[in-house]
N, C-alpha and C positions, 0 to 999 in steps of 0.2 A: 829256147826254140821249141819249136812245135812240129813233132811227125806225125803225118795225118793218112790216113791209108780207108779205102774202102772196101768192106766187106757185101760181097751178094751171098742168101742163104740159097741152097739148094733144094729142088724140088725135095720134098717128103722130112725138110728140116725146119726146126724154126730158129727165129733168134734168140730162144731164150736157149738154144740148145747150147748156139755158139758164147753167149753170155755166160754160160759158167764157166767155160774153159778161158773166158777173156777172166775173168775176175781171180782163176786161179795163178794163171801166167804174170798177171798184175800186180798180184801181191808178194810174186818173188822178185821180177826187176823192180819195183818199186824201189826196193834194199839197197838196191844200188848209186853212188856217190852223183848224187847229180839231178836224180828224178825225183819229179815233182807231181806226179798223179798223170791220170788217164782218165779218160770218158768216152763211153760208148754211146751214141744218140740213132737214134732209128729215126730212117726218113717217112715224112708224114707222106701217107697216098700210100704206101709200097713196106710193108712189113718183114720184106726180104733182103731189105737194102740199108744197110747201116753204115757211118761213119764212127772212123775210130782215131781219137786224138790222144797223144802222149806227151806232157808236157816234161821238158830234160832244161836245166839250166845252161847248158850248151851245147852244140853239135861235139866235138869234142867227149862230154861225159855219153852222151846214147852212142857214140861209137868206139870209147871204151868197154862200155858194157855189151856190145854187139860181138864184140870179139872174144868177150868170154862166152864160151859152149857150154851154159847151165844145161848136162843131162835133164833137169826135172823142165825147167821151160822148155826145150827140144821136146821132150816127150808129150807135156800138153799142148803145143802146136800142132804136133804130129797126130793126136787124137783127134782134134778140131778140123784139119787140113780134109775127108771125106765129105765133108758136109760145108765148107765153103770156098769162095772162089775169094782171094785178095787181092786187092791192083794197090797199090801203094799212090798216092795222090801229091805227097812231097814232101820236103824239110823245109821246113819256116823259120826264119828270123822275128823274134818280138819285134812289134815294132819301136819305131826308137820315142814314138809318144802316144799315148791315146786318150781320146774326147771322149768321155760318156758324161750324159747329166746329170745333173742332181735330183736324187729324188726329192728333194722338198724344193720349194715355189722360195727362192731369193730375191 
């Protein structure tokens, strides 16, 4: 599954401000039974407005790990929280098939 949430930065911040505390928070849920990486992408036109996707092998494991209160991830949320705004965007299901091409000419 896929949690996907959006990030706006605040006037007098930037994204790469919120980019270190995302990499640092990243790398302790990551540890956890079930995840599978994150990606942060910056929207093109708008350098303040980021998308933030978390991939978890099931809703189940990201709400296992939701219910455990990492002090150290609490604390760098808590640092990052001055300097921007979250709205959370959803929880996603993979889909049950997906089409992409092939890169070479069959």
């Amino acid at each position: 599954m896929k949690y996907i949430f959006e990030v706006r930065i605040k006037p007098g911040y930037s994204a790469e401000d919120y980019a270190d505390a995302w990499v640092r928070a990243s790398r302790l849920i990551q540890r956890a039974p079930g995840a599978l990486g994150t990606e942060l992408h910056r929207k093109i036109g708008d350098p303040n407005a980021l998308i933030a996707i978390a991939h978890w092998a099931s809703k189940a494991d990201r709400d296992a790990r939701e219910a455990r209160h990492d002090p150290e991830v609490l604390a760098i949320i808590r640092s990052a929280a001055p300097f921007v705004e979250i709205r959370p965007v959803g929880e996603f299901e993979e889909p049950e098939w997906v089409v992409k091409p092939s890169t070479s000419e069959d």
